[in-house]
C-alpha positions in Angstrom: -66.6 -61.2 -130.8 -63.6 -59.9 -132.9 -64.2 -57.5 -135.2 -62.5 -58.0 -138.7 -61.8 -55.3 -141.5 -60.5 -55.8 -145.2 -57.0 -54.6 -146.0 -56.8 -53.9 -149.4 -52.9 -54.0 -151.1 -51.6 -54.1 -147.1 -47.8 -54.0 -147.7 -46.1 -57.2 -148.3 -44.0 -58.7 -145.3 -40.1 -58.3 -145.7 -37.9 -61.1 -146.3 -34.6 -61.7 -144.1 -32.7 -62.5 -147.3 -33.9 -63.5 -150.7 -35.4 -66.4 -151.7 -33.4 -69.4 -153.1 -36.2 -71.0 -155.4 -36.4 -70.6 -159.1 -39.6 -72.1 -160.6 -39.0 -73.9 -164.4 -41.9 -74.3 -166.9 -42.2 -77.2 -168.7 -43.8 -75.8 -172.6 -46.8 -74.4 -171.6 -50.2 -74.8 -173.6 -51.8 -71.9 -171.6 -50.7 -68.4 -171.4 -53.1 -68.3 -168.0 -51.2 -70.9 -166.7 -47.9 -69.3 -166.7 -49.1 -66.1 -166.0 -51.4 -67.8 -163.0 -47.4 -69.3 -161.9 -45.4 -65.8 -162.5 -48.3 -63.9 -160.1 -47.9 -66.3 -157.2 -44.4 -66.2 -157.8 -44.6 -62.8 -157.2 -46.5 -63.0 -154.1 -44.3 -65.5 -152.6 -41.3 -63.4 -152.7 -39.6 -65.3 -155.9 -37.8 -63.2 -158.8 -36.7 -65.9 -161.3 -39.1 -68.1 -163.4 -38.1 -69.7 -166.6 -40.9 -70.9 -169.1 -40.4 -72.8 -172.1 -42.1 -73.1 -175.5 -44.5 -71.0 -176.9 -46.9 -69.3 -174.0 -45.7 -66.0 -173.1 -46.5 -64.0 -169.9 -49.8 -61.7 -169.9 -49.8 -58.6 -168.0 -53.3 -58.2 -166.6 -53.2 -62.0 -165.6 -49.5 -61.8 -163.7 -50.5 -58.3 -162.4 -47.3 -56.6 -160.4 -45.0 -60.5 -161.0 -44.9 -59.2 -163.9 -42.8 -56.4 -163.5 -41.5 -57.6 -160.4 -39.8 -61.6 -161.1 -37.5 -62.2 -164.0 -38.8 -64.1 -166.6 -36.5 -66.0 -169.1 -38.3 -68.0 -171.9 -36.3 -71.2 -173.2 -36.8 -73.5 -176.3 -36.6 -76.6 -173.6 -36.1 -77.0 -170.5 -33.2 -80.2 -170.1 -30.0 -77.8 -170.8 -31.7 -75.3 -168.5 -31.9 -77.7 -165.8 -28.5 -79.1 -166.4 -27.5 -75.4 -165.9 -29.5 -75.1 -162.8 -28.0 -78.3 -161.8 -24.7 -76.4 -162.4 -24.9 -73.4 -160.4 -26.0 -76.0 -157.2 -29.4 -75.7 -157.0 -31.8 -79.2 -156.2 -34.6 -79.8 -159.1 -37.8 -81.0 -157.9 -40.6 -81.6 -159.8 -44.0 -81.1 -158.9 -45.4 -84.7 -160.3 -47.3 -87.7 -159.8 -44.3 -90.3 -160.7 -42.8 -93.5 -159.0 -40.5 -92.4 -155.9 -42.3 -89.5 -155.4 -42.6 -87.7 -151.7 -45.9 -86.2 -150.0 -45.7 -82.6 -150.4 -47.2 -82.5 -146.9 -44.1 -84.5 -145.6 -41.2 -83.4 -148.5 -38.0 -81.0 -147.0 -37.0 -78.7 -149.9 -33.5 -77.7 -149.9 -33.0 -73.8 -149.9 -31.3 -73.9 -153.0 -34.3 -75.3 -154.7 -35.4 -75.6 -158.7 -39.3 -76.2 -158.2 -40.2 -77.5 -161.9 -43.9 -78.0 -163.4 -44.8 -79.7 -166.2 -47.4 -79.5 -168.9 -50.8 -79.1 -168.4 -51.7 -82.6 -170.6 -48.2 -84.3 -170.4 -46.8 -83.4 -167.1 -42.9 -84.1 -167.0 -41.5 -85.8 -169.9 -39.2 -89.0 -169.2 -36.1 -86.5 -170.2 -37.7 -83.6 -167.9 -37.8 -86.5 -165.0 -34.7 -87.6 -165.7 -32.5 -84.7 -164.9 -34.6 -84.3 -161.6 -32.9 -85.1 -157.7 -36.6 -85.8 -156.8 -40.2 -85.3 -156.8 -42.8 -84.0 -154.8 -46.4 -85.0 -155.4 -49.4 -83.5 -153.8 -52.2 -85.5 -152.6 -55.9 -85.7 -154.9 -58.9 -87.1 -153.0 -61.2 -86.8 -155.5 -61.4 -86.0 -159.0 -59.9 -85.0 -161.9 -56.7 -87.0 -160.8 -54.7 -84.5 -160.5 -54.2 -80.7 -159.8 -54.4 -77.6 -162.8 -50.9 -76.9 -163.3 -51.0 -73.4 -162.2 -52.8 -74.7 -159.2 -50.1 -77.6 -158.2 -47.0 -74.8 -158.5 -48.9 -72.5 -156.2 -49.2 -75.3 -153.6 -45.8 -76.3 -154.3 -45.0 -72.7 -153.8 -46.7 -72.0 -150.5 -45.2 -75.2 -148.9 -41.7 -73.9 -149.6 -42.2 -70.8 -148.2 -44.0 -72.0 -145.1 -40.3 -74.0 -144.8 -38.5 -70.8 -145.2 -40.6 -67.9 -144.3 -38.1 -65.2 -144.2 -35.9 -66.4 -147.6 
């Protein structure tokens, strides 16, 4: 039998290069949420996310992704995608929409803008618009669907397991 013992704050593994993934907020209702979304962000390696509207980040809740992954706050998030758009990355939303992939099954692109949406609303028809494609994660029971902080984690961890080292 294999003895197991905890590792607390064990160093975090080292990436080959950066990571290529920004992650863009639809307006939050929820400080949590987007604090929830800047921790894992954290975690995972990422330094850019960009929230919109009114929630702001809160320390104790995004612990070290706080001090560690860039946070830019926006009025709305169309022209910042169109900027994304701009400096080559792929937008894909985290949604349940029409035309949208299995996250078990979906390829990100390196270069990769992974967008949430609103805890009520999800992605408006503008936000859906600008987007190359969508990526929607499986419920088999209910609610429907996913807390947002929840989905973007998912989201999160299937990218990396894609590109493990950046």
């Amino acid at each position: 039998m294999v003895k197991f013992e905890h590792q607390r704050h064990k160093r975090p593994s080292t990436l080959a290069r950066p990571r290529e993934l920004v992650i863009a907020c639809a307006p939050m209702r929820s400080n949590v949420n987007l604090s929830r979304i800047v921790r894992a962000a954290g975690c995972c390696g990422v330094t850019r996310v960009i929230g919109t509207g009114t929630a702001r980040v809160v320390k104790k809740i995004a612990r070290d992704g706080a001090e560690t992954v860039q946070i830019e706050m926006h009025r709305s998030l169309p022209p910042v995608l169109a900027g994304l758009r701009a400096e080559g990355f792929a937008l894909v939303g985290v949604e349940q929409a029409t035309g949208s992939e299995n996250l078990q099954t979906f390829a990100f692109d390196r270069r990769t803008v992974l967008v949430v949406g609103n805890e009520r609303r999800g992605l408006s028809e503008e936000e859906l618009a600008a987007l190359d494609r969508v990526g929607q994660i499986p419920v088999w029971g209910l609610p429907y669907s996913y807390n947002v902080a929840t989905a973007a984690c998912m989201a999160l961890y299937e990218y990396c397991r894609q590109y493990p080292q950046g």
